[in-house]
C-alpha positions as CSV (number, residue, x, y, z in Angstrom):
1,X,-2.2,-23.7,7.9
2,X,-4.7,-21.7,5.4
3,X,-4.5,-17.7,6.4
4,X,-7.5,-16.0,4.7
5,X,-8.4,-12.4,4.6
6,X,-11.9,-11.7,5.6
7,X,-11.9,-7.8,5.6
8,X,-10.4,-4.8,3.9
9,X,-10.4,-0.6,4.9
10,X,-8.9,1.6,3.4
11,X,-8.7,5.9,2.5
12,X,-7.2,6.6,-0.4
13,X,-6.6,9.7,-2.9
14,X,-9.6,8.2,-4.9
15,X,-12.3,8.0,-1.6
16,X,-12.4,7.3,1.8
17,X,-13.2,4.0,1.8
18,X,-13.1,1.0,-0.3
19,X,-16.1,1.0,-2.4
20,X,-15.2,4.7,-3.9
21,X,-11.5,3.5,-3.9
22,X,-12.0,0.3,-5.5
23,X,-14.9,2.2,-8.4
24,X,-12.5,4.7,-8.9
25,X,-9.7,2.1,-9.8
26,X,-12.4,0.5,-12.5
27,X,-13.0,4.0,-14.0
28,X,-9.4,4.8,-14.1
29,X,-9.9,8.2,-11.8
30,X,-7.2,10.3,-11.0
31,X,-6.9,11.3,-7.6
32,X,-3.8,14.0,-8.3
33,X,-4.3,17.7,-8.4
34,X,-2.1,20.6,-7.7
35,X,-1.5,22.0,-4.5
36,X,-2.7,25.6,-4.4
37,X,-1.6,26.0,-0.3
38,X,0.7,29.0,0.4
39,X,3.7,26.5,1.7
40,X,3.5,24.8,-1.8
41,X,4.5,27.9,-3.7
42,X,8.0,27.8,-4.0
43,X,8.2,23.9,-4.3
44,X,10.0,22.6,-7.4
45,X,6.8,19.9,-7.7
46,X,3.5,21.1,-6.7
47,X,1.3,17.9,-7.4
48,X,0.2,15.2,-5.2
49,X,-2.4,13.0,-4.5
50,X,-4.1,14.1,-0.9
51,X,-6.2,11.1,0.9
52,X,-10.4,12.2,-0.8
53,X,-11.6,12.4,2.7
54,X,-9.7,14.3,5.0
55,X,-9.9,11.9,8.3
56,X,-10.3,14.7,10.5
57,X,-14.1,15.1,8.9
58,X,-14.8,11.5,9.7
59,X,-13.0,10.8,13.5
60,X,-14.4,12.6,17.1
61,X,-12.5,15.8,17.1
62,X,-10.7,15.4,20.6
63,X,-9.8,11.7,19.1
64,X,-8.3,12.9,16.3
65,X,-6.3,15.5,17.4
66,X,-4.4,13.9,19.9
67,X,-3.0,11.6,16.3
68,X,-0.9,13.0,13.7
69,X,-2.5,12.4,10.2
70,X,-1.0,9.1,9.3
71,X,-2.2,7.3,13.0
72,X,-5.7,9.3,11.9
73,X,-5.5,7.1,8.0
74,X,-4.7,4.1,9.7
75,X,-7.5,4.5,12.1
76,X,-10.4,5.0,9.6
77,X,-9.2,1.8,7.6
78,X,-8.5,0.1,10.4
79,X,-12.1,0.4,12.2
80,X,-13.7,-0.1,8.3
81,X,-12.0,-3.7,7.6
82,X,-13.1,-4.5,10.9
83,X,-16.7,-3.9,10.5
84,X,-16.0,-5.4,7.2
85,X,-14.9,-8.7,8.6
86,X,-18.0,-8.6,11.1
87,X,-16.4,-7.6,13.9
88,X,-18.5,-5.6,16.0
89,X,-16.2,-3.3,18.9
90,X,-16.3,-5.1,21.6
91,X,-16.9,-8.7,20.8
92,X,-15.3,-11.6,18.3
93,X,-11.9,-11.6,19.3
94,X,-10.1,-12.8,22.3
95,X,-8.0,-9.8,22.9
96,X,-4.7,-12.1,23.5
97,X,-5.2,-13.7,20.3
98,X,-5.4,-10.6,18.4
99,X,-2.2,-8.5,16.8
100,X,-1.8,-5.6,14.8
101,X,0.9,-4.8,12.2
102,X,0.7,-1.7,10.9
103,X,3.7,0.0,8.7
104,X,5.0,3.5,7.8
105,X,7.8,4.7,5.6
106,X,8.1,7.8,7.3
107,X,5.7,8.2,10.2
108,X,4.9,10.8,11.5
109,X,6.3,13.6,9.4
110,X,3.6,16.3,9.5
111,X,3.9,16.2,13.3
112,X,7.7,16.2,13.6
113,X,7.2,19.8,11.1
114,X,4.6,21.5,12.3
115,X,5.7,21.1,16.0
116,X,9.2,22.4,15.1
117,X,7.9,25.3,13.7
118,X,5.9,25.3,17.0
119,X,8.9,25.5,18.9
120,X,11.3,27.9,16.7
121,X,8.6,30.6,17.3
122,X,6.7,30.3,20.0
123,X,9.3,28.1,22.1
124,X,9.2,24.9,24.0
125,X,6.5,25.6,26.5
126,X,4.4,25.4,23.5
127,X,5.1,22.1,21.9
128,X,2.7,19.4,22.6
129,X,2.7,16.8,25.1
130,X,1.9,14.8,22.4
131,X,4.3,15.3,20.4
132,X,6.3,11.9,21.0
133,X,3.6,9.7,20.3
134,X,2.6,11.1,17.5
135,X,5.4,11.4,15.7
136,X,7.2,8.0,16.2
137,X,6.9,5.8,13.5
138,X,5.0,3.0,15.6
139,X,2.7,5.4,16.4
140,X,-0.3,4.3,13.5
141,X,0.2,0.3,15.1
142,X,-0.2,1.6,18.7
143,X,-3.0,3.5,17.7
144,X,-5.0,0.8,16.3
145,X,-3.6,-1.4,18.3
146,X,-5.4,0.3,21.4
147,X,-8.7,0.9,19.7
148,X,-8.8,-3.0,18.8
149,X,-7.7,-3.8,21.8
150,X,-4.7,-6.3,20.7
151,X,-2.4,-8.4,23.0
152,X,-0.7,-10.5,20.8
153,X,1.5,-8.0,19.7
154,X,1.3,-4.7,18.0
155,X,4.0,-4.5,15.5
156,X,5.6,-1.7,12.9
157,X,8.0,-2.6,10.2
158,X,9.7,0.2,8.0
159,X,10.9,-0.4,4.7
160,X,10.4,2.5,2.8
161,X,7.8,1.6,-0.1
162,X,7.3,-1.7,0.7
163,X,6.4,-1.0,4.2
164,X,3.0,-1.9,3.9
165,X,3.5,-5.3,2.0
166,X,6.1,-6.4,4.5
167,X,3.6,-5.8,7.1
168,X,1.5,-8.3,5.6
169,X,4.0,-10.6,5.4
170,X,4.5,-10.9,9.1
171,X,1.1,-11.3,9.8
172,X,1.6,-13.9,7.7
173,X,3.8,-15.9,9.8
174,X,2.5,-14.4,12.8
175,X,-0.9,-16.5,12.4
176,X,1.2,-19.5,10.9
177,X,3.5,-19.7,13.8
178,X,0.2,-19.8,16.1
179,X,1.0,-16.4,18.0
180,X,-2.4,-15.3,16.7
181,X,-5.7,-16.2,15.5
182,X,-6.3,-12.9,13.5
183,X,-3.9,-10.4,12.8
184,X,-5.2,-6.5,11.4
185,X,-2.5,-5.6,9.1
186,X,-1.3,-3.0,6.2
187,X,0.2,0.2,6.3
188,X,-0.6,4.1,6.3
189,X,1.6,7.3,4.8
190,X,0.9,11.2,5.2
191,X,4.0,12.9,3.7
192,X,2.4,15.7,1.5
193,X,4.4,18.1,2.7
194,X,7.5,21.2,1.8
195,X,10.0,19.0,3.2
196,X,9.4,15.4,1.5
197,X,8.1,17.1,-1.4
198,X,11.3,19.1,-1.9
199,X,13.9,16.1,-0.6
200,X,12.1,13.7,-3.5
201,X,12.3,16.5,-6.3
202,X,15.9,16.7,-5.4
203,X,16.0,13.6,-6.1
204,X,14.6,14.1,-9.7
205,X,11.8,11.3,-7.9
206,X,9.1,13.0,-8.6
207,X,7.2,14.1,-12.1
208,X,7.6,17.5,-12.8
209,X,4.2,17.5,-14.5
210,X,2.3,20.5,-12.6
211,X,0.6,21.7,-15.6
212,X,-1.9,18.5,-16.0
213,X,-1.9,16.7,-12.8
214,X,-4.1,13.9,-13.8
215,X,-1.6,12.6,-16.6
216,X,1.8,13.0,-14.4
217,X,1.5,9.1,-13.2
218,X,2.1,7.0,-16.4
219,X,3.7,3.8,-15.5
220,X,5.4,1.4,-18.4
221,X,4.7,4.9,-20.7
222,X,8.0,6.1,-22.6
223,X,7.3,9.9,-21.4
224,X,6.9,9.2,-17.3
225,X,8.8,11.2,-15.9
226,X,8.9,10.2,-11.7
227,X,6.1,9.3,-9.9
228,X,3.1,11.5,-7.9
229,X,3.6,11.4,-4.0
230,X,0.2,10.6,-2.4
231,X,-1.2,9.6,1.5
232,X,-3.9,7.5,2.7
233,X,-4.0,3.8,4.7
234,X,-4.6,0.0,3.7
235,X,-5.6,-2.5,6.2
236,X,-6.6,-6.1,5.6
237,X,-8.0,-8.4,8.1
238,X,-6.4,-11.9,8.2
239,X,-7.5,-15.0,9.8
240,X,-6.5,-18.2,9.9
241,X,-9.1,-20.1,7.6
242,X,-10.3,-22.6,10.7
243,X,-11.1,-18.7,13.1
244,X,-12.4,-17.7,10.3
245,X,-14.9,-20.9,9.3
246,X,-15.5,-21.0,13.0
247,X,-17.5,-17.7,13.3
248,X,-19.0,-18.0,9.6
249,X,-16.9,-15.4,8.4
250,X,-17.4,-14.2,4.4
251,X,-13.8,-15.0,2.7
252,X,-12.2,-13.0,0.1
253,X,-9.1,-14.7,-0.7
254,X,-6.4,-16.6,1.0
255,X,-3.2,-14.9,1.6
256,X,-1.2,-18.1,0.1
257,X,2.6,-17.1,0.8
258,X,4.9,-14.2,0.8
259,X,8.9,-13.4,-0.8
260,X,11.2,-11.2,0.5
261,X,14.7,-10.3,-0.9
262,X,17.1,-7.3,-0.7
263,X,19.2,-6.1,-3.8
264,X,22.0,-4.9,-1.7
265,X,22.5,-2.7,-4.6
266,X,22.0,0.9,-4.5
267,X,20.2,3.2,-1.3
268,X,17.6,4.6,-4.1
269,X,17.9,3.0,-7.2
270,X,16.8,-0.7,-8.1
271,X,19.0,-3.1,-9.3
272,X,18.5,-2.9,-13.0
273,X,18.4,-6.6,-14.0
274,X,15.8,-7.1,-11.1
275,X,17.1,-10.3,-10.0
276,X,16.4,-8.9,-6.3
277,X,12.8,-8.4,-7.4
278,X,12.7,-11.8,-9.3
279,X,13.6,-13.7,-5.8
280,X,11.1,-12.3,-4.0
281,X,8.1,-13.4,-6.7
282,X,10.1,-16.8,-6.8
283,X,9.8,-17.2,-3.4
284,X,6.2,-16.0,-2.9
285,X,5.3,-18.5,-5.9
286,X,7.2,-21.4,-3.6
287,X,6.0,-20.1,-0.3
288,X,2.0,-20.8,-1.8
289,X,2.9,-23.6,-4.0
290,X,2.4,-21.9,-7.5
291,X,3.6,-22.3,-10.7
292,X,3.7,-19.5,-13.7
293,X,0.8,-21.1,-15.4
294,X,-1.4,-20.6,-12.2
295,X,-0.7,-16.9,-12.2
296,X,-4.1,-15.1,-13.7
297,X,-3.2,-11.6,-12.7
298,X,-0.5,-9.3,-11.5
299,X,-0.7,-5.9,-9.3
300,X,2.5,-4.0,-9.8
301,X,4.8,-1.7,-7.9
302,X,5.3,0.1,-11.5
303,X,5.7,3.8,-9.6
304,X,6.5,5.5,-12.7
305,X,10.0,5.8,-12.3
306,X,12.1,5.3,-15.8
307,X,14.7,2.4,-14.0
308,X,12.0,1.0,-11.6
309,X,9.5,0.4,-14.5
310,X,11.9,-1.4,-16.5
311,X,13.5,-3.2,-13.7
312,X,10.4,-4.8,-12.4
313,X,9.2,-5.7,-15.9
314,X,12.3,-7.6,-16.3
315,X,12.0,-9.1,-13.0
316,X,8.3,-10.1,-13.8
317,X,9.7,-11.9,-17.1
318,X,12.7,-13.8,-15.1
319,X,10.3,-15.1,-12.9
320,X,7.2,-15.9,-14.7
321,X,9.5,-17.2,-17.8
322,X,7.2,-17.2,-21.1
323,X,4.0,-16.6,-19.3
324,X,5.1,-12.7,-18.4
325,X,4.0,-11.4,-21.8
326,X,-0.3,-12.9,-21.3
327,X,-0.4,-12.4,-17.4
328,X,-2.9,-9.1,-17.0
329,X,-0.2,-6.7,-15.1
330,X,-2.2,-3.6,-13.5
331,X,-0.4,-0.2,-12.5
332,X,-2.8,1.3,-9.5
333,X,-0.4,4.5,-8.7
334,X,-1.2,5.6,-12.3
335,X,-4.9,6.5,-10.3
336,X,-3.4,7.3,-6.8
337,X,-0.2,8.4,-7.0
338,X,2.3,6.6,-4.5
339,X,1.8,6.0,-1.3
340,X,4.6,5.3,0.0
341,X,4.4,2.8,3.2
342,X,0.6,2.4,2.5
343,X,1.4,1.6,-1.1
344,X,1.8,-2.0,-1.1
345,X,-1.2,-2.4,1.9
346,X,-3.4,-1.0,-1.0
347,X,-2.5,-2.8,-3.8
348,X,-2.8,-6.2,-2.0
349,X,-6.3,-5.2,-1.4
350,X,-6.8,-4.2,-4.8
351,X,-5.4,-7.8,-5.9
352,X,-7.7,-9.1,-3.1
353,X,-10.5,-7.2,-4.6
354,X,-9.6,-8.6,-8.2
355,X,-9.6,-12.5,-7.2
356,X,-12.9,-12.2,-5.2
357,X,-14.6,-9.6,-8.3
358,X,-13.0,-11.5,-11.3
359,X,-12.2,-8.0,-12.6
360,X,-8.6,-6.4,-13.1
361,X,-8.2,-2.8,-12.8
362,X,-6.7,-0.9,-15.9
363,X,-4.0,1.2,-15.9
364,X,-4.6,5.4,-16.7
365,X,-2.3,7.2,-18.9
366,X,-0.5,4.3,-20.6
367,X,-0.8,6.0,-23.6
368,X,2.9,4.8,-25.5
369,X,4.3,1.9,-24.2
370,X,7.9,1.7,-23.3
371,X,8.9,-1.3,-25.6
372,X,11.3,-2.5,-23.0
373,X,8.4,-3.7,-20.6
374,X,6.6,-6.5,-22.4
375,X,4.2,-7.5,-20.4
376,X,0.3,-7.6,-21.0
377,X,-0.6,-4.2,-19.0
378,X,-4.3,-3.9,-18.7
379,X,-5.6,-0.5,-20.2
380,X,-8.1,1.5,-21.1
381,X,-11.0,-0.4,-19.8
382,X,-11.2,-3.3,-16.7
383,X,-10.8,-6.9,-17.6
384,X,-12.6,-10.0,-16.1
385,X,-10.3,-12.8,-15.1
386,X,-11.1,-16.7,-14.9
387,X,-12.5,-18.1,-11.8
388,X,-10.1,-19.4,-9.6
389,X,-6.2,-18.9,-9.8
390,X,-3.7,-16.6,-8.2
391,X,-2.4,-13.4,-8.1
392,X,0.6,-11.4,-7.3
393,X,1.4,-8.4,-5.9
394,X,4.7,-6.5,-5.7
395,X,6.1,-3.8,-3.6
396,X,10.0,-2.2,-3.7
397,X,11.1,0.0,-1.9
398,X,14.6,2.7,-1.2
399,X,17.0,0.8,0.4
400,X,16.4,-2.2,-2.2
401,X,13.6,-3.9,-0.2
402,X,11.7,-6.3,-2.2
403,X,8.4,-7.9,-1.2
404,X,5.8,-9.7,-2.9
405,X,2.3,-11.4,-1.6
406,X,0.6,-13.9,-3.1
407,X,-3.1,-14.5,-3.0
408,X,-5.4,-17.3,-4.2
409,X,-9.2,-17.2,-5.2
410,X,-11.6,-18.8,-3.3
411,X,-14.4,-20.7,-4.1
């Protein structure tokens, strides 16, 4: 069975939705700044890369605050891919066909702060009723869940950064398995806060660049430093291809197989051979029926990290063998920071984008490369890619979660 994507949403650090995303990935934008807010001050990092449009300008007011910010992300992407794909609100779909996957790293963080605040100084009378449901981590999949009305199942893996990808993953074998007929899936993050901000520096996670923001994300450059924590949601909607041809649906790509592996290595680190991160592109290669040779373009997890860089570039060369050093590799977080659970949601639509544009992304403030990556990283300016082919995309995450997507052109 063919599962094909038919619509993308998304809110990122570069614009809140995917046209300004996906032009501010071609002009290499930065979407960091520094955080001028009072609770920033004393932070040992004060950089990130906040969502362009805050989603509490764009939802009803009574809607939105009844959601804690990462539920409010997912939300705007969510009802955006599902215009995209032509679904109108209330008609396309039968509900008990329908699921929704939708991941987070953390959850709902902001809510679980502010609301302890809430009740250290003003007591427990004065938390919210809501409070539960908006900061469980299955709290962004319930919430679209309900506003797409889906029966099949409304699902919510974590696995810290590659949340989002893994997410895709099971919709994958949701809609092969026959449980659905379309599946809204991807992943949404809103972390920019003292606490995660603080626990990652600690961590010596983060880059410590506060004096020039928009150069603190370099992956595969010898002077990154850690990467740029950013927020904002990625949702894709998949079909199988016979739904989909049924209703005259436009086609972006086909979502041609998935890989999953663990390093069983270290809690934060990545193994440093990346034989984890090798299985899991081996797999997804098998899982779609691909060779090397029909790999035209890669989307990295490259977060900026010293080990990470280097231990998915190695992965990338075990896998693809002598055709890693002329694949077209493409570092997105260099323009919007990382987004944690949301990360890998994005950069599948981004490698979605790239099959159905012919165009690959380039990669800001690779300025030196680190010899010890060797691959072909797109900079300074996009670069068109043959018709047809297959690309990759990888996600990573703590805990030594590997994930990688696969997705062919269409003709």
């Amino acid at each position: 069975m063919r599962v094909v994507v038919t619509g993308l949403g998304a809110t990122t650090p570069l614009g809140g939705d995917v046209a300004s995303t996906w032009a501010g990935l071609l002009e290499a934008r930065s979407g960091v700044r520094r955080l001028d807010a009072e609770w920033a001050a004393q932070l040992p990092v004060r950089i990130a890369a906040p969502a362009a449009v805050d989603p509490g300008d764009v939802l009803d007011r009574v809607e939105a605050r009844t959601l804690d910010r990462s539920q409010q992300l997912a939300l705007v992407a969510a009802r955006e891919a599902w215009a995209d794909a032509g679904f109108s609100a209330d008609a396309g779909v039968d509900p008990d066909r329908l699921a929704v996957v939708v991941a987070s790293g953390i959850g709902g963080v902001l809510t679980l702060l502010t609301q302890y605040d809430v009740l250290r100084e003003r007591g427990a009378r004065r938390v919210s009723p809501h409070t539960v449901p908006m900061l469980m981590p299955n709290g962004p999949a319930a919430t679209v869940g309900l506003a797409l009305i889906a029966r099949a199942g409304v699902h919510t893996p974590v696995s810290a950064c590659a949340s989002g990808a893994e997410a895709i993953a099971l919709a994958l074998d949701l809609l092969r398995a026959g449980r659905a007929d379309v599946v809204v899936a991807g992943g949404t993050e809103a972390a920019i806060a003292s606490l995660p901000l603080a626990g990652f520096a600690a961590m010596r996670a983060l880059s410590t660049r506060d004096d020039e923001p928009e150069a603190a994300s370099r992956p595969y450059d010898k002077a990154r430093d850690g990467f740029v924590l950013g927020e904002g949601a990625a949702l894709l909607v998949l079909e199988t291809e016979e739904h989909a041809r049924s209703r005259g649906a436009r086609v972006y790509a086909e979502l041609a197989g998935a890989g999953i592996s663990a390093d069983a290595h270290h809690v934060a680190a990545p193994e440093p051979t990346g034989a984890g991160a090798a299985r899991a592109l081996s797999l997804a290669m098998r899982d779609a029926g691909l060779q090397p040779r029909d790999v035209v373009h890669v989307t990295a997890h490259a977060t900026s990290t010293p080990l990470g860089d280097v231990a998915e570039a190695r992965a990338l060369r075990t896998a693809l063998g002598d055709a890693a050093s002329t694949v077209p590799v493409t570092a997105t977080k260099s323009c919007t920071g990382h987004l944690l659970g949301a990360a890998g949601a994005l950069e599948a639509a981004v490698t979605v984008l790239s099959l159905h544009n012919g165009v690959v992304p380039p990669t800001r403030n690779l300025d030196d490369p680190d010899d010890e990556v060797g691959l072909d990283v797109v900079r300074f300016e996009p670069r068109a890619l043959p018709k047809g082919g297959a690309a990759l995309s990888n996600s990573f995450g703590f805990g030594g979660h590997n994930v990688t997507l696969a997705f062919k052109a269409v003709g």
